[in-house]
Each structure stands twice: as structure tokens, then as C-alpha cells.
N, C-alpha and C positions, 0 to 999 in steps of 0.2 A: 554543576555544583553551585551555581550564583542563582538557581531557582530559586523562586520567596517560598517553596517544599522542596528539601533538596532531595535526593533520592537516599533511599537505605542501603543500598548497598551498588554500585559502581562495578561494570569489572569491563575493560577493553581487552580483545580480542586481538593477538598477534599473528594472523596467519602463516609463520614461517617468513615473514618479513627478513629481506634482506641488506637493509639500510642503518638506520639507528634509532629504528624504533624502540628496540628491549632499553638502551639508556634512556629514552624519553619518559617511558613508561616507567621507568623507578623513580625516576625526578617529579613525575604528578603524584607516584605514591608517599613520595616525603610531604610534598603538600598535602594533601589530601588522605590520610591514613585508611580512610573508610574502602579505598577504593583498591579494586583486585585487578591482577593482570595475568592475563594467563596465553599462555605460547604454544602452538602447533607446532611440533617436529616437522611436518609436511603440511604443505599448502592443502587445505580445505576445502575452500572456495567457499560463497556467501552462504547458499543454500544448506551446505552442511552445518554449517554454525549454526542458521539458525534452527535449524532442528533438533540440535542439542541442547538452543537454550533454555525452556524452558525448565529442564531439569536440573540445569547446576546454577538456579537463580532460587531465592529461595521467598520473595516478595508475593504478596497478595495479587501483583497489577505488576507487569512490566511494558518495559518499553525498548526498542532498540532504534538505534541512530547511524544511518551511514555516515559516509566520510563526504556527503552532497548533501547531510540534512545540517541545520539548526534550530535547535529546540528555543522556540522565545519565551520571554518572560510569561511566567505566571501559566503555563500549558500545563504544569504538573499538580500545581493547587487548585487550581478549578478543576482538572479531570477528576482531581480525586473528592474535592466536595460532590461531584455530582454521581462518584463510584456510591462513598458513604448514604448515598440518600437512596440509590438504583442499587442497591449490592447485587443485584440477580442480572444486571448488564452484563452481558460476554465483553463489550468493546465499549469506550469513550473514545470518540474521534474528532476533530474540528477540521478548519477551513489550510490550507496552502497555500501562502503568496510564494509566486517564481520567481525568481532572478537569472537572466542569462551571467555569465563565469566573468563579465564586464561591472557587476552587481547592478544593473539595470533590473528594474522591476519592469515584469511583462505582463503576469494576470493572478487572480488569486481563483485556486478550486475550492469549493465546499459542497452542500445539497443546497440546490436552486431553491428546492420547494419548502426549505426551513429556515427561515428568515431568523430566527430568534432559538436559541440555546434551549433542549428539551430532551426528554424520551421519550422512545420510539419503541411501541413492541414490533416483534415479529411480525405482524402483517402489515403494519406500518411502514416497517424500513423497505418490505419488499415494494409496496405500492407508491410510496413516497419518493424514494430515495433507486432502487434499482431498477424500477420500472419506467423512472422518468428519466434518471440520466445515460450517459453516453453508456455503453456496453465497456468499452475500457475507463470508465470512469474508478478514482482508485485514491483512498485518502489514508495512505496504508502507513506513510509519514510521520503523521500525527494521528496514530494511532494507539493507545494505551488497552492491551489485550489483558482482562483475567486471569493470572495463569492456569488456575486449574480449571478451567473454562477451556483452556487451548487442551489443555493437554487433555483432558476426554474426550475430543475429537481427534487427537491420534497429534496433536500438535503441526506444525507445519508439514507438508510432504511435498520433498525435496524433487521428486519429476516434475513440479510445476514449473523449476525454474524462477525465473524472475517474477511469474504469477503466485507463487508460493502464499506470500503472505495476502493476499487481495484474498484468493480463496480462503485462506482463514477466518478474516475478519471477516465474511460476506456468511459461512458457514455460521459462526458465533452471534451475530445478527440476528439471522432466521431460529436459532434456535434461544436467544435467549432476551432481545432486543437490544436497543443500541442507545448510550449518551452522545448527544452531538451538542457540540462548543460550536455556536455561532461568534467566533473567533480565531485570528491570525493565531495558528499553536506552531507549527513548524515552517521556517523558509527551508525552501526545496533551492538548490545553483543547481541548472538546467545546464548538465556537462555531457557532454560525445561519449564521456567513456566510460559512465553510468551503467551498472546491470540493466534499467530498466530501458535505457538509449539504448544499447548495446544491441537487444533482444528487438527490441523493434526495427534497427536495420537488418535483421534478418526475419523475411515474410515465413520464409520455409519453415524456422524454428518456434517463431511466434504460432503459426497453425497449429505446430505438432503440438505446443505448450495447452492453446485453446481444445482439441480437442481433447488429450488429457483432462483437462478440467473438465468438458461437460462429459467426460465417461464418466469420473469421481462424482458428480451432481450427480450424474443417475443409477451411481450405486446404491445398495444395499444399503450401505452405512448411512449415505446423504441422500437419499431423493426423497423421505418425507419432509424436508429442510428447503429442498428445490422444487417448488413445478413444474412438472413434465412441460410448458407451455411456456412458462419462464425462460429455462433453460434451451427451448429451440428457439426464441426471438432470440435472448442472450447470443447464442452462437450464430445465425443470419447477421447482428448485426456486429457483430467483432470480425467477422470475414468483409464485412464492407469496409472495417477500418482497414483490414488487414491489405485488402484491394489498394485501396488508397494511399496505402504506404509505398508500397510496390512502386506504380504508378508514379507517384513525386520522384521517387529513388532513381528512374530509370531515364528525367526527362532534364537531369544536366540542365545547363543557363536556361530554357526553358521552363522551367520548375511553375513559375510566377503566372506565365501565360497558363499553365498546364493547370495549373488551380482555378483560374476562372473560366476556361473554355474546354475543355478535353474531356473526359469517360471522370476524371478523378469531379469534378464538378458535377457530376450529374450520381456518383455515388456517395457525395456530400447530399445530397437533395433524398435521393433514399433515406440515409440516416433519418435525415428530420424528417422524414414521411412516417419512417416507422420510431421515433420517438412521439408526433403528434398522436399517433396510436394508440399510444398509451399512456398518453394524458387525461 
């Protein structure tokens, strides 16, 4: 609400919360009048919600915020000066700086290969921006979707799991090009107990998640969105991450040594072999 654009319309999500969330949430609706709160009878869980939001929101552009994001100044008035000038952009996205839960700043993610604030079509974003960076590479944070962009591609789908929304904006992208903010839009707190942490300490569920995705790329509905060619590096090189993870997970006070000397080292070296590939 202290954005220099504030948002039209507000509504936090109570999952069946059983603390004191519903009093908190009536005390920001006396401040804030604009803002809706709406309660699950039963726990939901993230993926569910967000595949209902688009429908009970009723904005040109939305955006959703975990309980690990912060949205910074001025992330909503530039996305949207550069929505008004692209109106056929499926996504406006910018840069993530991290913070460990100590509020330490560790690193900021953006696209390497865009220096400076622009649009991107379609083949663009593919060759620019997916084809250069990491396979898990994901700025799904600071992310401002279309809505009725999302929602003609079926809006999020909830078997992705914690890939849910990456697949979307990567779909929306290819099919419609992309605003990128060569600017700090969302601080990410890099927490343990994060959906997208979560999903990463488990290799097993992370796979099933990945391959899900590249069935969906190479459906019917999406694969003229995806390259058949695309989408088999895409998957080679998310199984190296997925390797990699594995690997650190299982090598205890070792970990340190394990990253510069063991198999997890030498499937860091792949990565960049196959991202110099397709530079």
C-alpha cells in the first residue's frame, strides 16, 4: 500500500490460519478500506490459491506476494508504465536481490544478457534470456502477469507444484513477449521453509515436478510455445541441478570440500559447458 502506484484492489489470503491472523486482517482492513480478506474453511495450500486467483481478482495486471517476498519501491509504477506502452506483454518482470533470514544481502538475480530495462518478443526472451541462463533460473517474485493472458493459457496448473508459476510466466513469454525492469523490484529472505526451499530438498519430488513440466511443454496446448530442442536441453540441464542437489544434501560437514572437489563439481562444469552452448 505505500507504492508511488498503489494497487486497485488488495485481498490476502487466509488459509485456514490458526493463530490471529482473521483479527489482524480486519485491523489492516480499518486502515486500508480497499483491501479484501478472504478465509478458507480448510487449508488449501499455495498452489491451490494460486490457481484461483486469477478469477476472483478482477485487475488488468496482477501480482502475488509470498510471506518471503517484498515488494520495493516503485516495482508497480514502472511495471505498469512499461504494461501501458507493451499492452500485448503477457509478463513485466525485474531483477531479485536476496537476503539470508539474518537480512544479509547475498546476490541479486535478473537476465544477465539485459543490461538495461526493455522488451522482448517471443524469440527474444527465448534466445536471450532461456537459453542463456541457468535451467532453474526463475524471477517469478517480481513478476507482474496479465490476467487475461494467464487465464487463456489455462492459468497456473497446480501439479507443477512449486514450478507452477515459473511455468507460467515462461509460457506467457513465448507466447506473448516479456517487460523486463533492469531493476531491484522484489527482496526475496532466502528461508528453509520456503515452498520453493522446501521442494528443492526433496531431488525425488523436484524430478517428478520437472518432468511434469516438460510433458506440459510438449503438449498439444504448449509445444508450439516450446521447442522440441529447447525443452530436451531445458530438461538435461535441470537434472544436473537436480544431481547437484542431491549430492551437497548427502555430504554433511563435508558439503564445502564436496563443492570443490567431488562428482558435484564436475556437474557444475557441465552446466557451464552446456550454457556456453548456447551462447
Amino acid at each position: 500500500m505505500t507504492q508511488s502506484r498503489a494497487p486497485d484492489e488488495l485481498v490476502i489470503i487466509d488459509d485456514a490460519s490458526t493463530d490471529t491472523t482473521p483479527q489482524l486482517i480486519k485491523q489492516l482492513q480499518r486502515q486500508y478500506p480497499r483491501l479484501q480478506g478472504l478465509r478458507n474453511k480448510t487449508n488449501q495450500g499455495v498452489a491451490s490459491i494460486m490457481q484461483a486467483m486469477p478469477t476472483f481478482l478482477s485487475g488488468d495486471y496482477i501480482y502475488g506476494a509470498a510471506s518471503d517476498d517484498r515488494v520495493l519501491p516503485g516495482f508497480f509504477s514502472a511495471a505498469l508504465r512499461w504494461a501501458k506502452q507493451y499492452p500485448t506483454a503477457g509478463i513485466i518482470f525485474g531483477q531479485i536481490p536476496t537476503y539470508d533470514t539474518q537480512k544479509r544481502y547475498l546476490y541479486t538475480s535478473g537476465v544477465s544478457h539485459w543490461p538495461t530495462s526493455r522488451f522482448a518478443t517471443p524469440t527474444e526472451y527465448l534466445s536471450d534470456c532461456l537459453e542463456r541462463e541457468l535451467p532453474s533460473h526463475s524471477l517469478s517474485g517480481a513478476t507482474v502477469y496479465r490476467r487475461q493472458a494467464l487465464i487463456d493459457i489455462g492459468g497456473f496448473h497446480p501439479e507443477l507444484g512449486s514450478w507452477l508459476d515459473s511455468f507460467a510466466l515462461r509460457a506467457l513469454g513465448l507466447k506473448h513477449g516479456v517487460c523486463y525492469l533492469a531493476q531491484p523490484c522484489m527482496a526475496w529472505r532466502l528461508s528453509s521453509t520456503s515452498v520453493s526451499q522446501s521442494a528443492a530438498r526433496s531431488p525425488r519430488s523436484l524430478w517428478q515436478i520437472m518432468n511434469r513440466a516438460a510433458n506440459l511443454m510438449r503438449s498439444p496446448e504448449f509445444r508450439e510455445l516450446f521447442p522440441p530442442a529447447h525443452v530436451d536441453r531445458w530438461l538435461r540441464g535441470y537434472r544436473f541441478i537436480i544431481a547437484e542437489q542431491y549430492l551437497l544434501s548427502h555430504t554433511g560437514a563435508l558439503s564445502h570440500w564436496a563443492a570443490r572437489f567431488s562428482p558435484v563439481r564436475q556437474s557444475r562444469k557441465a552446466i557451464h559447458r552446456w550454457l556456453q552452448s548456447r551462447a
